[in-house]
C-alpha positions as CSV (number, residue, x, y, z in Angstrom):
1,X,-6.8,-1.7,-69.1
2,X,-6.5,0.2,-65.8
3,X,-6.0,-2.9,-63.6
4,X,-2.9,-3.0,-65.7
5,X,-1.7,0.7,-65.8
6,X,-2.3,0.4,-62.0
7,X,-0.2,-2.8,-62.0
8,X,2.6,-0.9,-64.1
9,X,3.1,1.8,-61.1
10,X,2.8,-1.2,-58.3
11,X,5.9,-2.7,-60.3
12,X,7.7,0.5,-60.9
13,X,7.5,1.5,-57.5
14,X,8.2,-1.9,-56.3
15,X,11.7,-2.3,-58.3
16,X,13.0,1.5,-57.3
17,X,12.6,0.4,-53.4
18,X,14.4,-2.5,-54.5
19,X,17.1,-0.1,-56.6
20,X,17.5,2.0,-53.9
21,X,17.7,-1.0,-50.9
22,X,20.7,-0.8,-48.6
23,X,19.8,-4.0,-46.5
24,X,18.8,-7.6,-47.8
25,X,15.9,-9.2,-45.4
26,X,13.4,-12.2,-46.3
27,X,11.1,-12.0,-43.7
28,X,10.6,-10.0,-40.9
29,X,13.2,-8.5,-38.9
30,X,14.0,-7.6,-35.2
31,X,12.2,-8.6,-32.0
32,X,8.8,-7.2,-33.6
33,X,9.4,-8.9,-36.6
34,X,8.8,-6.1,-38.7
35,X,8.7,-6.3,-42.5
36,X,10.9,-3.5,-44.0
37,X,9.9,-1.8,-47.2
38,X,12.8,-3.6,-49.9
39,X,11.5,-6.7,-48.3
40,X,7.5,-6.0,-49.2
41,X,8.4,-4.6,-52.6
42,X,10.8,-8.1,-53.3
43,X,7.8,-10.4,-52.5
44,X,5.5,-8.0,-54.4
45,X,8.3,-8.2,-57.7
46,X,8.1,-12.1,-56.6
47,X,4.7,-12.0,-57.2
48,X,4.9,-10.5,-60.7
49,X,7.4,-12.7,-61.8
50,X,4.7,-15.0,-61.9
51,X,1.9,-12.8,-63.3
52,X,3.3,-10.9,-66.0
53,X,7.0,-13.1,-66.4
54,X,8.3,-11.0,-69.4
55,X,7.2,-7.7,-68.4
56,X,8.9,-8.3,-64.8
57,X,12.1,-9.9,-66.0
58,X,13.3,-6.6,-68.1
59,X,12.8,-5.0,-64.7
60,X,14.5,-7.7,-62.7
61,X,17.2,-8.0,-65.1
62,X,17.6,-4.0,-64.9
63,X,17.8,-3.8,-61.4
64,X,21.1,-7.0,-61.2
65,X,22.9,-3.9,-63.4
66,X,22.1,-0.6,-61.7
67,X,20.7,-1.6,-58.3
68,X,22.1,-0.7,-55.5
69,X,24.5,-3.8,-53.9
70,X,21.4,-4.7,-51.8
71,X,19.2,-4.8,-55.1
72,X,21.5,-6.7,-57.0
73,X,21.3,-9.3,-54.2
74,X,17.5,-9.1,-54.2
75,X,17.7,-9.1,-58.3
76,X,19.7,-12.6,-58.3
77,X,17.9,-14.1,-55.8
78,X,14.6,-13.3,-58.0
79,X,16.1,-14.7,-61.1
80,X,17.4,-17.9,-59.3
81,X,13.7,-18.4,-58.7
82,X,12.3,-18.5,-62.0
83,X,15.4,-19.4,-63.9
84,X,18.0,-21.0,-62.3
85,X,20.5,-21.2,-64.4
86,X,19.9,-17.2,-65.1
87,X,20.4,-17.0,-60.9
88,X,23.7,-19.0,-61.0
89,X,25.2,-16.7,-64.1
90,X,24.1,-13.7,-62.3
91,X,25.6,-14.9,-58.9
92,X,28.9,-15.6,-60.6
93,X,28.9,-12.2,-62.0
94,X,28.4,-10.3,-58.7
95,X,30.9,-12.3,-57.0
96,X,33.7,-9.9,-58.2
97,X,31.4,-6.8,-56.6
98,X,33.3,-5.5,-53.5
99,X,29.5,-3.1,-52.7
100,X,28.9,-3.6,-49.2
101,X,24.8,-3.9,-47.6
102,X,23.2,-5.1,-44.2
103,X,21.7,-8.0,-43.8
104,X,18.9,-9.3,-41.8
105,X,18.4,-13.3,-40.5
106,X,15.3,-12.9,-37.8
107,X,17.1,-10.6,-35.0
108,X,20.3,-10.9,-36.4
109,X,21.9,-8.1,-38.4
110,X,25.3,-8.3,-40.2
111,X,27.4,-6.8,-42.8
112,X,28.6,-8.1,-45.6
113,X,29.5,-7.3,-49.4
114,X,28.1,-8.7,-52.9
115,X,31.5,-10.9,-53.2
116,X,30.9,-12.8,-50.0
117,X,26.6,-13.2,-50.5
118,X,27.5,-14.3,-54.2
119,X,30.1,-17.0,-53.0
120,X,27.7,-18.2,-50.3
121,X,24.7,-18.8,-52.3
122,X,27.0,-20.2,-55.1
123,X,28.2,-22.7,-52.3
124,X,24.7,-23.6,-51.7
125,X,24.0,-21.4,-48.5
């Protein structure tokens, strides 16, 4: 039982990075290719998603309606993992969201808002 209770703080701490992210990065980022902190706690929410599925949705699901924009990016691209068709709906919904965060590709940083991400990864990008 305290492997679990353990667990339970991992995941909580995990999803308020995540609620409180302001940029949205996959790997790592800059010449060093450091990983940032919202991008260690996605993977580790990732990783629960897997373990504990029900437990870890509620979370997810949380974070797409009071995340920061950032988190709400990080939330539908979790959900489009493990449930497609949960991703998409979510991604339709955020495409009316004007919220603006960073983003990260490798070196390359940009700016962009919830309404643009949405319509890309609806598009396929």
């Amino acid at each position: 039982m305290l492997g679990l209770g353990k667990k339970d703080r991992e995941l909580d701490a995990a999803m308020r990075e995540l609620a409180g992210a302001d940029t949205v990065a996959f790997g790592g980022v800059g010449f060093a290719g450091q990983i940032l902190p919202a991008t260690d706690a996605y993977r580790h929410v990732e990783r629960a998603l897997a373990d504990h599925p029900e437990q870890a949705r509620k979370k997810v699901d949380r974070l797409l309606r009071d995340g920061t924009p950032a988190g709400k990016a990080y939330a539908a691209t979790l959900l489009e993992a493990v449930d497609p068709a949960a991703g998409r709906d979510a991604w339709e919904r955020l495409r009316g969201d004007d919220g603006e965060f960073t983003t990260f590709s490798g070196c390359v940083m940009g700016r962009t808002t919830l309404r643009e991400y949405a319509a890309e990864r609806l598009a396929g990008g």
